[in-house]
Backbone as a printed PyTorch tensor [residue, N CA C, xyz], in Angstrom:
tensor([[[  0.8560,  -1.1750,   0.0000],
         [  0.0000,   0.0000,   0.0000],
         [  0.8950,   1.2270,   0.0000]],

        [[  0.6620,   2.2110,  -0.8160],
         [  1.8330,   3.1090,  -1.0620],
         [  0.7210,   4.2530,   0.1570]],

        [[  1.8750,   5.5530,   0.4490],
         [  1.1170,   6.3630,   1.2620],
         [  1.3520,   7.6900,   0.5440]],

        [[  0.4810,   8.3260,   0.4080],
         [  0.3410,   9.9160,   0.0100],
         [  0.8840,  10.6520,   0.9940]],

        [[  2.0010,  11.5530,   0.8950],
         [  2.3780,  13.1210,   1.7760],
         [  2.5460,  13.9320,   0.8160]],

        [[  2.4850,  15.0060,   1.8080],
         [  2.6180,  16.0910,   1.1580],
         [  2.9750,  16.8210,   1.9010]],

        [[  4.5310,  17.6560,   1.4610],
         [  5.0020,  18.7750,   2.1640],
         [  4.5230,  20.0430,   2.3310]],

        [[  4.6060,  20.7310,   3.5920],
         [  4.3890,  22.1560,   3.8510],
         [  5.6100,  22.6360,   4.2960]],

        [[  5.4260,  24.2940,   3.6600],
         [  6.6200,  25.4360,   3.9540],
         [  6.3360,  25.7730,   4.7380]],

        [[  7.1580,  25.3800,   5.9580],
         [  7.0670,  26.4500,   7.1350],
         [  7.2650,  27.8380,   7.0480]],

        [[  8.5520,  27.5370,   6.8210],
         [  9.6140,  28.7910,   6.8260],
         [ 10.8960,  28.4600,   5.5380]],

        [[ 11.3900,  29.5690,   5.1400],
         [ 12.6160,  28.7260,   3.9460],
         [ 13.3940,  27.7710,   4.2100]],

        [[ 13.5240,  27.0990,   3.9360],
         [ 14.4210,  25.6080,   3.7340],
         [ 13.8080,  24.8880,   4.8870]],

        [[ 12.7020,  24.8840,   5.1960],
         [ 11.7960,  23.3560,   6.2810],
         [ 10.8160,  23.4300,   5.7720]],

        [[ 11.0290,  22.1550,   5.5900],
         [  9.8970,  21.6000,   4.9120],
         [  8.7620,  20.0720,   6.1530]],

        [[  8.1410,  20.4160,   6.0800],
         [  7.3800,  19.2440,   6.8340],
         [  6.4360,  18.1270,   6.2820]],

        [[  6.5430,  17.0010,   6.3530],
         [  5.4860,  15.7530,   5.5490],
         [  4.4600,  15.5460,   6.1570]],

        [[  3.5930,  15.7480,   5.9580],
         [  2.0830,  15.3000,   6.3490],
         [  1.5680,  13.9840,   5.6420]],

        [[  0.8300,  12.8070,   6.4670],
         [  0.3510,  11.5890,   5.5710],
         [ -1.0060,  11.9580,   5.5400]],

        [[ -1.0670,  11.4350,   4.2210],
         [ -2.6730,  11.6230,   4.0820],
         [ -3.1580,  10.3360,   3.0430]],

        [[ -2.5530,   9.2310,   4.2340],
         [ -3.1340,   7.8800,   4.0000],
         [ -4.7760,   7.8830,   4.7580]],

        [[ -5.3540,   8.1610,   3.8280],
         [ -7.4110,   8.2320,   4.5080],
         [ -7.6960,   6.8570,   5.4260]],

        [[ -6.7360,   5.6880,   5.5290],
         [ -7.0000,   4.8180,   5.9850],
         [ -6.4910,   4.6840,   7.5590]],

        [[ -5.8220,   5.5130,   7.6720],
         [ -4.7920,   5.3770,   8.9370],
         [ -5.3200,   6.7500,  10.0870]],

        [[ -5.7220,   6.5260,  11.5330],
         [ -6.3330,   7.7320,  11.9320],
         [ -4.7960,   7.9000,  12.9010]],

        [[ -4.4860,   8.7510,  12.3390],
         [ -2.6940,   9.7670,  12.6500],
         [ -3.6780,  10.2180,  14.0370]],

        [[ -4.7400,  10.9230,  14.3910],
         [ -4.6270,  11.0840,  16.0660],
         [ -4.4970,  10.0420,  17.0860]],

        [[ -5.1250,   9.1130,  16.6260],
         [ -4.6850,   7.7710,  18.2070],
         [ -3.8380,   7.4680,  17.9410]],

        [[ -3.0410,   7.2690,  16.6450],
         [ -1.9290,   6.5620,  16.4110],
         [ -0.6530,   7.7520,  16.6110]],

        [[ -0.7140,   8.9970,  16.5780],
         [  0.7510,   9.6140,  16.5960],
         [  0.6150,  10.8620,  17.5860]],

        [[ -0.6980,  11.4570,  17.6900],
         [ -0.8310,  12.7970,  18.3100],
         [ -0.5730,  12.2820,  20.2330]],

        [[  0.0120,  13.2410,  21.0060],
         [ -0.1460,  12.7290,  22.2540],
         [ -0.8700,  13.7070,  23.5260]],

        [[ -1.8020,  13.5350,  23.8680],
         [ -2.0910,  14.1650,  24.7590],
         [ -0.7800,  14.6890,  26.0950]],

        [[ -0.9780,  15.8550,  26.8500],
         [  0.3670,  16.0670,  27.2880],
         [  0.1160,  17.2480,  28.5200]],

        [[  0.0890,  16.7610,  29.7060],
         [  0.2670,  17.1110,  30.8340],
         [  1.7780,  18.2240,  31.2770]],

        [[  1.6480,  19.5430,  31.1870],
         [  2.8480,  20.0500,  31.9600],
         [  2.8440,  20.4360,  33.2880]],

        [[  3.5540,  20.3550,  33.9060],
         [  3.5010,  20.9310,  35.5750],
         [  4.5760,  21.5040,  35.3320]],

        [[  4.5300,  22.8220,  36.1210],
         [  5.7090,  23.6070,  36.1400],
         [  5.9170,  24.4950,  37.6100]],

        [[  6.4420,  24.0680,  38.0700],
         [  6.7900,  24.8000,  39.5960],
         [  7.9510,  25.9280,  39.0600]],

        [[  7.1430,  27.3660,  39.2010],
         [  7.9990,  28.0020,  38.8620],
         [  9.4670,  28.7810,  40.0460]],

        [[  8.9630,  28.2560,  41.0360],
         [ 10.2390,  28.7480,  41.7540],
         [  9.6670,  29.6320,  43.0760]],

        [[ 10.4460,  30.1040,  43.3890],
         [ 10.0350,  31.6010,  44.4000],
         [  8.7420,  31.9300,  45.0560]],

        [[  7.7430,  32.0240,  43.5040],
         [  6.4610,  32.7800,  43.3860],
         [  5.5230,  31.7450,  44.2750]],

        [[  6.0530,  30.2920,  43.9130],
         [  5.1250,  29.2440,  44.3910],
         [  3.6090,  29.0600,  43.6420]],

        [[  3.4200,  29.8390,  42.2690],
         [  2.3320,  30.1390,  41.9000],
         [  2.4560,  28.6770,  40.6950]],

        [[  1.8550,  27.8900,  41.2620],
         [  1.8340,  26.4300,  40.0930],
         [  1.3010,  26.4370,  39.0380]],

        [[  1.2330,  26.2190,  37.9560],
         [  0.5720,  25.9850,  36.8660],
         [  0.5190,  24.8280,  36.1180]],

        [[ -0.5360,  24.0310,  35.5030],
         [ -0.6190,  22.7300,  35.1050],
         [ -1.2680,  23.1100,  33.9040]],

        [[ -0.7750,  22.5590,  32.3630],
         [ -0.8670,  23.0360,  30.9430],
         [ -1.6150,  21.4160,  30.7840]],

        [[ -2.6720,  21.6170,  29.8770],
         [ -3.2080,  20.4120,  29.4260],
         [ -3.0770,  20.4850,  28.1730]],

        [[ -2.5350,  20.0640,  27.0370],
         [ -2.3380,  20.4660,  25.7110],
         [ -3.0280,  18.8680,  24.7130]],

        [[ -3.7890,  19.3460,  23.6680],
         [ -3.8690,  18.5120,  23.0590],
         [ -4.7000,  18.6480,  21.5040]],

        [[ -4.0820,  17.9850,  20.6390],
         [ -4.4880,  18.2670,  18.9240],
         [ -6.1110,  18.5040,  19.0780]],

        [[ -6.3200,  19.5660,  18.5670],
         [ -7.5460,  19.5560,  18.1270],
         [ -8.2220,  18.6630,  17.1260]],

        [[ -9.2400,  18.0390,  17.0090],
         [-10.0890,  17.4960,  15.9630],
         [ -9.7150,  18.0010,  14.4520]],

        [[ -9.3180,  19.2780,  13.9680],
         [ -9.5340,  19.3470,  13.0970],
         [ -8.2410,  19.0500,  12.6980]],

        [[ -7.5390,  18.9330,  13.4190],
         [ -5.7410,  17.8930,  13.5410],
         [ -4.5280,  19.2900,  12.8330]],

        [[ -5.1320,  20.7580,  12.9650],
         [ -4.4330,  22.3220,  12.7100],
         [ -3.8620,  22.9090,  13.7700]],

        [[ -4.9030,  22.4920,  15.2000],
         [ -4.5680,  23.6480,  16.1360],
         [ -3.9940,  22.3650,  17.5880]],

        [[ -3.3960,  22.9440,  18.3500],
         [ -3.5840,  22.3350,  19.5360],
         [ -4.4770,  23.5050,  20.3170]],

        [[ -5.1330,  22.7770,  20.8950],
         [ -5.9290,  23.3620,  22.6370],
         [ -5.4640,  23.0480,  24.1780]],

        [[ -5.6120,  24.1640,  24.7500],
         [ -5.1240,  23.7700,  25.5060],
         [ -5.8650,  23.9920,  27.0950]],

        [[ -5.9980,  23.7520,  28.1470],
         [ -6.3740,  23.5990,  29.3240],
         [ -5.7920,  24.0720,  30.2180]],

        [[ -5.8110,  25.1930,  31.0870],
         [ -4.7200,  25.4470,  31.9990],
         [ -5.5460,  25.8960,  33.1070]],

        [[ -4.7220,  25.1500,  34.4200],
         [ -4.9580,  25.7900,  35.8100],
         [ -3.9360,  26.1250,  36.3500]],

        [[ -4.2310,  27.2990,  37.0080],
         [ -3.1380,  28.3050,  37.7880],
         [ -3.4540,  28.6380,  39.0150]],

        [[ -2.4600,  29.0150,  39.4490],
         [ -2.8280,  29.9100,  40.7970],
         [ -2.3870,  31.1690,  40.7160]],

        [[ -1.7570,  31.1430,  39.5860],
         [ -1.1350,  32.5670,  39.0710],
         [ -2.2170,  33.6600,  38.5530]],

        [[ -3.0360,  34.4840,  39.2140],
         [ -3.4930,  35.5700,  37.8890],
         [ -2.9800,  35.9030,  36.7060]],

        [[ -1.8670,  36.0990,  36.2160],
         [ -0.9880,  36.6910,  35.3830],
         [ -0.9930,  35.1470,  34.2700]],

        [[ -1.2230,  34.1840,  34.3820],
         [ -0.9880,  33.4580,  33.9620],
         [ -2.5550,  32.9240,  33.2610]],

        [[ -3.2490,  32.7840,  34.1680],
         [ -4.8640,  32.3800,  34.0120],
         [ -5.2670,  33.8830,  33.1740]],

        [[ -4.7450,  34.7170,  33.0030],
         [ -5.1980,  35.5890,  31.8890],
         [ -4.4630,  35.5820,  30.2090]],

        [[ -3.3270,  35.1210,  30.6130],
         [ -2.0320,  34.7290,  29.1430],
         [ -3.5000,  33.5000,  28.7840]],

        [[ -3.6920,  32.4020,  29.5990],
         [ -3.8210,  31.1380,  29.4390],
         [ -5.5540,  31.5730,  28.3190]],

        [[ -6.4650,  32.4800,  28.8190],
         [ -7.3580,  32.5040,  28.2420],
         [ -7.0490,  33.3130,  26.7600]],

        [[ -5.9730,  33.5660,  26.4450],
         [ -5.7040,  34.4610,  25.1000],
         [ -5.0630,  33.6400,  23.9180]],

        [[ -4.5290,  32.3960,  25.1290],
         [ -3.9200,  31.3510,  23.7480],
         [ -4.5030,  29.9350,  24.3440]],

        [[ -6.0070,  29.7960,  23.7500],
         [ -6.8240,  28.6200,  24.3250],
         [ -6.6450,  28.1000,  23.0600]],

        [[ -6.5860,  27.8760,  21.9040],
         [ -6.1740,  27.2460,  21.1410],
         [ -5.1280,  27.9120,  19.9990]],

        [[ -4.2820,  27.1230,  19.6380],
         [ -2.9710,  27.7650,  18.7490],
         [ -2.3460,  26.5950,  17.3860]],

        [[ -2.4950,  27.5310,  16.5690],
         [ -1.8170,  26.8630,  15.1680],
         [ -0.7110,  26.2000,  15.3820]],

        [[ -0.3110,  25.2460,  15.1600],
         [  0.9520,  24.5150,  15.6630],
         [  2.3170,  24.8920,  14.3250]],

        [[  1.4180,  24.7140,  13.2520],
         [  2.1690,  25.0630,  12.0110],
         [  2.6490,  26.5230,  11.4650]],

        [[  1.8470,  27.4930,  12.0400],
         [  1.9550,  28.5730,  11.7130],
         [  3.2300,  29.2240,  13.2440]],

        [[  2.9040,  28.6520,  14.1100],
         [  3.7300,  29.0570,  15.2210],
         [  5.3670,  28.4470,  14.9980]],

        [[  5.3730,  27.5110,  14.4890],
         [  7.1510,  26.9450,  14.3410],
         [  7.6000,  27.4760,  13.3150]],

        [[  6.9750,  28.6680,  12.6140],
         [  7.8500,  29.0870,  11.7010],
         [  8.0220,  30.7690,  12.0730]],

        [[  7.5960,  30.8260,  13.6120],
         [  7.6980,  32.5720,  14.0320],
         [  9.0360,  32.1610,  15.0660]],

        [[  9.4860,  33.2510,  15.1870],
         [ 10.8050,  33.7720,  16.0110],
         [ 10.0270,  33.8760,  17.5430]],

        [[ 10.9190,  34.5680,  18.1870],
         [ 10.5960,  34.0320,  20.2530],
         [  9.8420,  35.4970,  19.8450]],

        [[  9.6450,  36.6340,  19.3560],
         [  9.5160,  37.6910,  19.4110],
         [  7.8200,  37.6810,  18.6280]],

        [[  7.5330,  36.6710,  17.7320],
         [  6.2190,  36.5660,  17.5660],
         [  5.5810,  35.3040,  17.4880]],

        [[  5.8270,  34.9550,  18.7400],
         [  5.5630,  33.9460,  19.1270],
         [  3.6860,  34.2120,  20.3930]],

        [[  2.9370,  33.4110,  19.9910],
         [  1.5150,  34.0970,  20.4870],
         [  1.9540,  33.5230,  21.6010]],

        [[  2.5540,  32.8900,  22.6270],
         [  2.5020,  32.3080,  24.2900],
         [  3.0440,  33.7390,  24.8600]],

        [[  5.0030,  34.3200,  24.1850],
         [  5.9150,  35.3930,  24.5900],
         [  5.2160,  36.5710,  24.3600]],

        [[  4.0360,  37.0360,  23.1000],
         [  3.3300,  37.8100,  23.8930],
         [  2.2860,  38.1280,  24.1620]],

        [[  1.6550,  37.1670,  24.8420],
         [  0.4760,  36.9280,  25.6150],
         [  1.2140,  37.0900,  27.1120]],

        [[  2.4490,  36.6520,  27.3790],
         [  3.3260,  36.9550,  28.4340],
         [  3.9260,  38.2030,  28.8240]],

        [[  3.7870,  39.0780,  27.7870],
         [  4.9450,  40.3300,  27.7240],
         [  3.4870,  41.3310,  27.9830]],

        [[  2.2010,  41.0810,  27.6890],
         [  0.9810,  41.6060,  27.9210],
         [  0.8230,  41.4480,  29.3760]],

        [[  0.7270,  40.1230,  29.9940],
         [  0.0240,  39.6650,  31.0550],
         [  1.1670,  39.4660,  32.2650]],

        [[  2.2200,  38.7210,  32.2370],
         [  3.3500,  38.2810,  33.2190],
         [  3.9070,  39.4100,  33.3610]],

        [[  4.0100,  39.6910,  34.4430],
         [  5.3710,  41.1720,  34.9780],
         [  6.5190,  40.3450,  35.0940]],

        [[  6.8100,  39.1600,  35.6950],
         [  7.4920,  38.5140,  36.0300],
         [  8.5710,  37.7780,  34.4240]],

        [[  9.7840,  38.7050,  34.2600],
         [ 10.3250,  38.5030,  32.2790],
         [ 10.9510,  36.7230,  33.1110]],

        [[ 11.1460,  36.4010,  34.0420],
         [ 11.9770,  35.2180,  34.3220],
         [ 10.9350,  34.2290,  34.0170]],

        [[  9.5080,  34.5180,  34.2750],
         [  8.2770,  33.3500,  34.4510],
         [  8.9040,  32.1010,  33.4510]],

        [[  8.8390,  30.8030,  33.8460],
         [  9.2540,  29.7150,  33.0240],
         [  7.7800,  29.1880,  32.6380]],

        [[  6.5460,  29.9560,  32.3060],
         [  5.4830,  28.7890,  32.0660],
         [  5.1550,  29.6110,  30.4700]],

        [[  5.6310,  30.2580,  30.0060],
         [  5.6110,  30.6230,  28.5560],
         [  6.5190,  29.3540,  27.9200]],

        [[  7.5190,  29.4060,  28.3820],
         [  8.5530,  28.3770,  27.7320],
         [  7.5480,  26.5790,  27.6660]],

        [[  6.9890,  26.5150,  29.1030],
         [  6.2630,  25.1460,  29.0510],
         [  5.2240,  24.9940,  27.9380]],

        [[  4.2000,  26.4450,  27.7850],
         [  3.4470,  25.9630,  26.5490],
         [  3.6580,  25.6020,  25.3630]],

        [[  4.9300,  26.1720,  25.3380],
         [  5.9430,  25.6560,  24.2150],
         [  6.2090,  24.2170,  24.1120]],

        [[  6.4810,  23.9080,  24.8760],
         [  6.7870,  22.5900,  24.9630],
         [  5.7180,  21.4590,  24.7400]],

        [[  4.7530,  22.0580,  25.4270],
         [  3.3230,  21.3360,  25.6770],
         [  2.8680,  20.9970,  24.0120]],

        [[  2.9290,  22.1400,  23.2280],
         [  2.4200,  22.5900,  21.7900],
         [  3.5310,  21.4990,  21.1430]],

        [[  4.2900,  21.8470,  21.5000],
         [  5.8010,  20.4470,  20.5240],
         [  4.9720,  19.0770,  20.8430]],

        [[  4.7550,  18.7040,  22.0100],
         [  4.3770,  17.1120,  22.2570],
         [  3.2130,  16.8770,  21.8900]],

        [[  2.2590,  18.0250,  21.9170],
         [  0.6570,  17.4430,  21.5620],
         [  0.6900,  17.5430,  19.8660]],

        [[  1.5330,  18.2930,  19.2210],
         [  1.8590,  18.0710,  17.8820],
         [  2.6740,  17.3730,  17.4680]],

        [[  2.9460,  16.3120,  18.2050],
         [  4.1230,  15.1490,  17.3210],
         [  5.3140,  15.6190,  17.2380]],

        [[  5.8470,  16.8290,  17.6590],
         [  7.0460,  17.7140,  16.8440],
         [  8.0880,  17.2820,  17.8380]],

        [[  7.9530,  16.9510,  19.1600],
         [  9.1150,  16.5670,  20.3200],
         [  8.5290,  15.5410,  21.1060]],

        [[  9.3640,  15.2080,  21.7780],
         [  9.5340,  13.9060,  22.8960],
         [  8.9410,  14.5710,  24.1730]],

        [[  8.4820,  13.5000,  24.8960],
         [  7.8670,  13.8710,  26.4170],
         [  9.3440,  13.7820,  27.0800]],

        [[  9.8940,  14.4200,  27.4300],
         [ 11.3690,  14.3520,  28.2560],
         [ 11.1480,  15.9710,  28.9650]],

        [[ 11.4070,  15.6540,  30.0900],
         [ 11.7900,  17.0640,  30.8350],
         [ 12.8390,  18.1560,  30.9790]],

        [[ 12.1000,  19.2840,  31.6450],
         [ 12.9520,  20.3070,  31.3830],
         [ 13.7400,  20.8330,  32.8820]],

        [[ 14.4570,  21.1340,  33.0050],
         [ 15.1400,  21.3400,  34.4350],
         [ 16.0470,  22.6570,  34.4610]],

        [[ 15.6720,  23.3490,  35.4600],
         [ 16.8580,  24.6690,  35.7530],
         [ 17.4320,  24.5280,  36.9460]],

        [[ 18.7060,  23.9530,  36.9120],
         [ 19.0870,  24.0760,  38.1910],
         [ 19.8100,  25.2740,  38.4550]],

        [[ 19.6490,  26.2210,  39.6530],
         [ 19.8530,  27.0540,  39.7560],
         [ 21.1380,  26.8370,  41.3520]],

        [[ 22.1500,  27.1290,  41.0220],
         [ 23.1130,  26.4360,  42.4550],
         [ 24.0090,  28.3750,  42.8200]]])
């Protein structure tokens, strides 16, 4: 059985393959639902990212509880996000950094960086492996 892809331009020179074998359902089989916890330090203000492909298999959505205000207001501005259109923007237009640069006073906050991450795993694009700052 041969399989149909077809590339998309992200950005110049990346290119990405999409299958569009009609027989094969790519969400149970490749998309992953994806839990972040992120203890950001100091603030003690927790946040837990629920990320996962939307149905129409374009956007991820995402779920977030905070204890952070600053965060539970970023979180309602990027409730769902293009996965494809976002890996081909820079940190500077990137919709999480500024939904953060709007809402977070705090430029150190590490839970912009997690939705990032969250958006990589619920789109197939990275590995569930963790992130760590040790600070000594």
């Amino acid at each position: 059985m041969s399989i149909m892809v077809r590339a998309a331009q992200c950005r110049p020179g990346l290119r990405i393959l999409f299958n569009l074998n009609p027989w094969m359902d790519i969400r149970s089989d490749r998309m992953s639902d994806v839990k972040v916890t992120v203890d950001p330090g100091v603030c003690k203000l927790g946040t837990v990212i629920n990320a996962k492909m939307s149905d129409d298999m374009m956007h991820v959505d995402f779920q977030v509880e905070s204890t952070c205000p600053h965060i539970t207001r970023l979180a309602q501005e990027v409730k769902s996000v293009d996965y494809m259109d976002i890996m081909g923007k820079n940190m500077m237009e990137n919709p999480f950094y500024q939904a953060a640069a709007k809402y977070c006073p705090h430029v150190a906050c590490p839970v912009p960086c997690a939705f990032n991450k969250a958006l990589e795993v619920a789109a197939d694009l990275g590995l569930k492996r963790n992130v760590e700052f040790k600070i000594e």
